[in-house]
C-alpha positions in Angstrom: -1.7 16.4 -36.5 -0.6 12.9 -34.8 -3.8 11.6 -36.2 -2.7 12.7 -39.9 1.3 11.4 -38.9 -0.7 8.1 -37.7 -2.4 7.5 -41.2 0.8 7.9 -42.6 3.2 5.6 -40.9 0.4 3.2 -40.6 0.1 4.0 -36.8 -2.4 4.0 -34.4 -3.6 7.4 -32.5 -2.0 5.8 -29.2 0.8 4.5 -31.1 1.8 7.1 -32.5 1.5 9.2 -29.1 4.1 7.0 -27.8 6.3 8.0 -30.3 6.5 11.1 -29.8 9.8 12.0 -27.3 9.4 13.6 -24.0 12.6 13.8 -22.6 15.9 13.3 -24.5 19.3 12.7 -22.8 22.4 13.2 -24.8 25.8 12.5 -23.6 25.3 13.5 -20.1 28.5 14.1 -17.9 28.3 15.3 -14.6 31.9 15.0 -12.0 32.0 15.7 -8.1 35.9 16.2 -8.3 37.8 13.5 -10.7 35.3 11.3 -9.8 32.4 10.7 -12.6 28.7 10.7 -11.4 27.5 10.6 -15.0 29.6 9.5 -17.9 28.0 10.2 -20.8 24.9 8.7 -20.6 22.2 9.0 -23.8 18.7 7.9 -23.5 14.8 9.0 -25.1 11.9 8.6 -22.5 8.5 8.6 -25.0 5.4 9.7 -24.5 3.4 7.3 -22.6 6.1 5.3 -21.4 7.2 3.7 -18.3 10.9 3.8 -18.4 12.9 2.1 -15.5 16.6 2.9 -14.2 18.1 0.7 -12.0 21.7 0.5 -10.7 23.5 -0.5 -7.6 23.8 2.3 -5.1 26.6 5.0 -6.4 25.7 4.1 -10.0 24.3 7.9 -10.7 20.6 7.3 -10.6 20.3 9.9 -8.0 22.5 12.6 -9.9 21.0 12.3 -13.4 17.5 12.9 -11.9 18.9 16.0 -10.5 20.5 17.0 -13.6 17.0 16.3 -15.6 15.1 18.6 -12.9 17.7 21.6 -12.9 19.1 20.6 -9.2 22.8 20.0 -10.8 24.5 21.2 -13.4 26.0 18.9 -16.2 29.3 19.5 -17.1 28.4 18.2 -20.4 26.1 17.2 -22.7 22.4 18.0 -23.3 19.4 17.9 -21.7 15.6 18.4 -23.9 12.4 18.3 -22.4 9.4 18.5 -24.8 11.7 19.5 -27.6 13.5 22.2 -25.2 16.8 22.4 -24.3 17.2 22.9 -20.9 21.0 22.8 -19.6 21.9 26.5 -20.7 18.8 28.2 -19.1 18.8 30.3 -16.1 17.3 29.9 -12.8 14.0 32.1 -13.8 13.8 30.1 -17.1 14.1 27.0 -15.9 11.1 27.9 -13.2 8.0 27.0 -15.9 9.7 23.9 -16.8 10.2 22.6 -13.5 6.5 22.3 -13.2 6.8 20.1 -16.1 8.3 17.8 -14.5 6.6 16.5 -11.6 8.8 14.4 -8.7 7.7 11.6 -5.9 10.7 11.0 -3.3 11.5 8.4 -1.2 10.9 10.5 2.1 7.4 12.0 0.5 8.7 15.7 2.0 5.3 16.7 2.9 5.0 20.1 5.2 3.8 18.9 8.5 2.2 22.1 9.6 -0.4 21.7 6.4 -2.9 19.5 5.6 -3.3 16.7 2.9 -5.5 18.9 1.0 -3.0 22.1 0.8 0.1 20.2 0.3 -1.7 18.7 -2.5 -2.3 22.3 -4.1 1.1 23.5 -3.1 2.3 23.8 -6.6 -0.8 25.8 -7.6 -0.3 28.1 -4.8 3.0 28.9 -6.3 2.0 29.5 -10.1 -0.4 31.9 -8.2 -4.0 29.8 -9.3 -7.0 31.0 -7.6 -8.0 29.5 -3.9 -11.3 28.0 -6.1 -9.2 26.0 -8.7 -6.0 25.1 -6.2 -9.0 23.1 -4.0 -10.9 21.7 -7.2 -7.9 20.2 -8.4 -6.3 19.0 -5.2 -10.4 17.0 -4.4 -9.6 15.4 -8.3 -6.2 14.2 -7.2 -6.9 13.3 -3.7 -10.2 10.7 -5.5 -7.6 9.9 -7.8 -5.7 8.2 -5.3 -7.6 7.1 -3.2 -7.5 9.8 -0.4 -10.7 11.7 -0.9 -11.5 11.1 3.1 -8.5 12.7 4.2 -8.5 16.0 2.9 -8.2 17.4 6.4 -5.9 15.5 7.6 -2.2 16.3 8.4 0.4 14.5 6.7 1.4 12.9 11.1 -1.8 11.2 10.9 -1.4 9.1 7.5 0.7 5.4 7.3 3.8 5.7 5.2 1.6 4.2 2.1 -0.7 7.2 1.8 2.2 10.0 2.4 3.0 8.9 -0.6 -0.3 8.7 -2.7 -0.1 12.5 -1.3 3.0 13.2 -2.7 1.9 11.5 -6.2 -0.8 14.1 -6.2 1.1 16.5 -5.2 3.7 16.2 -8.2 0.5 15.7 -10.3 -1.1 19.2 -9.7 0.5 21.0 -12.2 -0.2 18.9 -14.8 3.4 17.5 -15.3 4.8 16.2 -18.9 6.8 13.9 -17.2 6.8 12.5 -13.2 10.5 11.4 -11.7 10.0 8.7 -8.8 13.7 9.0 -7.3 13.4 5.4 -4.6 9.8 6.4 -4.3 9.1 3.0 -2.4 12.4 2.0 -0.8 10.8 3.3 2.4 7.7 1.1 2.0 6.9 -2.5 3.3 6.4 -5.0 0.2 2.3 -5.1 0.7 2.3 -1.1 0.6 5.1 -0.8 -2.4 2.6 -3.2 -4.2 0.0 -0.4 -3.9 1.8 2.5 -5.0 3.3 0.7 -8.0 -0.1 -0.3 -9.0 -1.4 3.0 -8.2 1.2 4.2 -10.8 0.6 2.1 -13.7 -3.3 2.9 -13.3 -2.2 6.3 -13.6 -0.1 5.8 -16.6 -2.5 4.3 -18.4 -5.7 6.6 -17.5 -3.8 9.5 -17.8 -0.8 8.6 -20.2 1.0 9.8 -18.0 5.0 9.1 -18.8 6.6 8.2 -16.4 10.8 8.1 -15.4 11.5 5.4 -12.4 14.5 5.6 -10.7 15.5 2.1 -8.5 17.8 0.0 -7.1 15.0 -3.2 -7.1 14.2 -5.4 -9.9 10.8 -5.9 -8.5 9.6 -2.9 -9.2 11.5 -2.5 -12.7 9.5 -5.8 -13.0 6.2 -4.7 -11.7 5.5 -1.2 -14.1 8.4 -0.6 -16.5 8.0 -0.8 -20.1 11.5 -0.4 -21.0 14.6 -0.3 -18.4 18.0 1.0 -18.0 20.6 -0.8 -16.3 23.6 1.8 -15.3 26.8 1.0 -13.7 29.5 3.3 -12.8 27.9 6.6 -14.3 27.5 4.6 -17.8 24.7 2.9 -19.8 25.3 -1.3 -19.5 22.4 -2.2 -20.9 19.0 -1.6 -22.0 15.7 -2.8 -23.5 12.0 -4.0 -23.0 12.0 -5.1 -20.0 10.6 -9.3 -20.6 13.8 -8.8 -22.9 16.0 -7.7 -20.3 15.1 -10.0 -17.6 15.1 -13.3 -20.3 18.5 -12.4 -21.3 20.4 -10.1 -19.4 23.8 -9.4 -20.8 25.9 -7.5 -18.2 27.2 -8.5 -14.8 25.6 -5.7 -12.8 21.8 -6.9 -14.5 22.7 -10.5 -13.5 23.3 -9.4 -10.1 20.6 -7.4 -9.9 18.2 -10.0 -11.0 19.5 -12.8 -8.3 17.1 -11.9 -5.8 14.0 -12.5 -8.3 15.5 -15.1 -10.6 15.0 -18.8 -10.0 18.3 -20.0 -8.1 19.0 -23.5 -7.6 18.9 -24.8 -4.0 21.8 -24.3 -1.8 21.8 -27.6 -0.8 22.0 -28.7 -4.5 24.6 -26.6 -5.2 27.0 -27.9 -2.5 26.8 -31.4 -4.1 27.9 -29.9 -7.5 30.7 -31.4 -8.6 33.1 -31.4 -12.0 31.9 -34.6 -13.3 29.1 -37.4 -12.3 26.5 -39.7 -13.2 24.0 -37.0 -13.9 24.5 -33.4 -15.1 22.6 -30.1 -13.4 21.9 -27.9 -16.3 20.0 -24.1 -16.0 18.0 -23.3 -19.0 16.7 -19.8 -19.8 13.9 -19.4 -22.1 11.6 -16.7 -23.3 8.8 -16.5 -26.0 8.7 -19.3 -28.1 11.2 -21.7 -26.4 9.2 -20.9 -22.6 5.6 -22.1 -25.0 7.2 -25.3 -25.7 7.1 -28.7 -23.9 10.6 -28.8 -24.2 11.5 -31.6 -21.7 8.7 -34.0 -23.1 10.7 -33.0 -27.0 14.2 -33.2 -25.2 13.1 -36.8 -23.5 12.1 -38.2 -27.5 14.5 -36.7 -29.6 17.4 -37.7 -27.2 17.8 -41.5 -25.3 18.4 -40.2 -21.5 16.7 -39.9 -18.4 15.4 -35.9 -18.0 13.9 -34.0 -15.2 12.6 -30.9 -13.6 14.5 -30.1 -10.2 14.2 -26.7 -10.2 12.3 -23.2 -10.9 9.4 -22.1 -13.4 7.6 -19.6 -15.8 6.7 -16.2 -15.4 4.9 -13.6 -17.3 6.5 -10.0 -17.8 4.8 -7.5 -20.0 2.7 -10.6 -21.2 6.3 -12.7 -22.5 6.7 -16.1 -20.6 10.1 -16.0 -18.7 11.6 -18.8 -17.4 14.5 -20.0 -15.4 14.3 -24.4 -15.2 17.0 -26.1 -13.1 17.2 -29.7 -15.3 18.8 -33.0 -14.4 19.9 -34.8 -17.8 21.5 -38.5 -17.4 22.5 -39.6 -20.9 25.0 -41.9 -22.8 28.8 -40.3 -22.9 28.7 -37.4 -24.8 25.2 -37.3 -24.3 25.0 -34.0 -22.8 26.8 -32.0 -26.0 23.6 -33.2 -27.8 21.1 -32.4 -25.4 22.8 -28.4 -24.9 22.8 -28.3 -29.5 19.3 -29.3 -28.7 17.8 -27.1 -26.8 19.8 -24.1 -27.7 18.4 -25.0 -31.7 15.1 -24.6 -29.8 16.1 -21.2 -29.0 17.1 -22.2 -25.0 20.2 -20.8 -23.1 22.4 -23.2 -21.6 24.5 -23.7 -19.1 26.4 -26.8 -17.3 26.3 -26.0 -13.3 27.8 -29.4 -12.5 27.3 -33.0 -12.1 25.8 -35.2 -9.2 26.5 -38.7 -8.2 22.6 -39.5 -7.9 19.8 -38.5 -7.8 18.7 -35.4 -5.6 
């Protein structure tokens, strides 16, 4: 059937697998009192996909997961998972789907008194699989991730990092639809987060696995999402691919939540800012075509001046160059209106931090 719906659209097998909708949000509201957790929130996770949500602690991340896994009750809105609607079912209904939807938490919750191997089958035990198939399938998971050798083991004997390759098998025993990572790596150093977030995407993409990340760090929005999903305040601020996202971001909150990965011009620069000044301190941000360019060697013949890099770089994301440059631009008066129409024709965005006396 997707094959034939492929031929049609003019799709590709994979592509048109990725079409196809997994989970499906509409106009979500959840309140703890007058105060709104979720307010109204929409969004499609697809087959396939690596969908990020990030937002500032108190944001809701946290309560829509729990509304999407049946922990909380929404006081409005609706909630599908593989075409189902799940928000009116009872506790007993909602019982299958839950092992739909497999989960990864911050604090791994593994049970100390059982090993690796048998907290990896947990989920089997429970649907009531033979001893034979729970242990098959907890040995697939464990090579999956890289735990074969520790089986045996008990959970008090493993680093933080491969807790949480256990839990990822765990929440992948079932054979989940969709797996929620709620922080999943907030209590990871930065080597071992690296790890897990490439121990992710190599599951997404050998099992096409989909795959809902819920975060307060750009980093790792950066690192595996395909798309992402800024929320502030209960609400949708913005959303998109994620090179997109990061090239342009168009809220406050996603500004702020990019500073700590963004190119920022050095302190000691910025201190010497001032309103006017022999030489003016411009950021430029650039994706795609404009990041391809040479666009200080076309800026330095198309325009008499004296131009310069002070500052920052390119980056790839999702295979888009992103870039932040920090520029010094000394031109004739009224030079620097020309040199902004320049680069913003060349598809650049702009802005005048401030002027400096000399050079720096």
């Amino acid at each position: 059937m997707t094959q034939h719906f492929a031929a049609i659209e003019g799709l590709s097998p994979l592509d048109a697998a990725r079409s196809e909708t997994v989970v499906r949000i509409v106009d979500l509201k959840r309140r703890f009192g007058q105060t709104p957790a979720v307010d109204g929130i929409s969004l499609t996770v697809r087959k396939g996909e690596v969908l990020g949500i990030i937002g500032r602690s108190g944001a809701g991340k946290s309560t829509l997961i729990r509304c999407l896994n049946g922990l909380e009750r929404p006081d409005g809105g609706q909630i599908f998972v593989e075409g189902r609607e799940i928000t009116g079912l009872g506790e007993r209904e909602l019982q299958p789907l839950r092992r739909r939807i497999g989960m990864i938490f911050q604090h791994f919750n593994l049970l100390s008194a059982k090993t690796v191997e048998e907290n990896v089958a947990l989920p089997l035990k429970l649907e009531g699989r033979p001893n034979a198939e729970r242990l098959k399938r907890a040995g697939e998971l464990l090579e999956l991730v890289g735990l074969a050798d520790k089986a045996k083991a008990y959970p008090a004997s493993l680093s933080g990092g491969q807790k949480q390759r256990v839990g990822i098998a765990r929440a992948l025993a079932a054979r989940p639809a969709v797996l929620l990572s709620d922080e999943a790596t907030s209590a990871l150093d930065p080597e071992t987060t690296r790890s897990i977030l490439a121990l992710l995407k190599d599951i997404n993409r050998k099992l096409g696995l989909t795959i809902l990340l819920i975060t307060h760090e750009m980093e790792v929005i950066r690192s595996i999402a395909d798309r992402v999903t800024v929320i502030d305040a209960g609400r949708i601020v913005e959303e998109g691919p994620v090179w997109s996202v990061f090239a342009h971001p168009k809220s406050e909150v996603t500004r702020s939540l990019l500073g700590s990965i963004r190119p920022q011009l050095p302190e000691q620069l910025a201190a010497r800012l001032r309103p006017s000044g022999r030489e003016a301190v411009l950021r430029l941000d650039i994706s795609g075509e404009a990041a391809r360019r040479p666009l200080l060697s076309e800026l330095a013949t198309s325009i008499p001046g004296r131009f310069r890099l002070i500052h920052g770089g390119i980056d790839h994301i999702q295979d888009e160059p992103v870039g932040t440059l920090f520029v010094g631009a000394a031109t004739e008066t009224g030079g620097i209106a020309a040199v902004i129409e320049f680069l913003n024709h060349r598809g650049a965005r702009v802005e005048v931090l401030g002027y400096v006396a000399d050079n720096v």
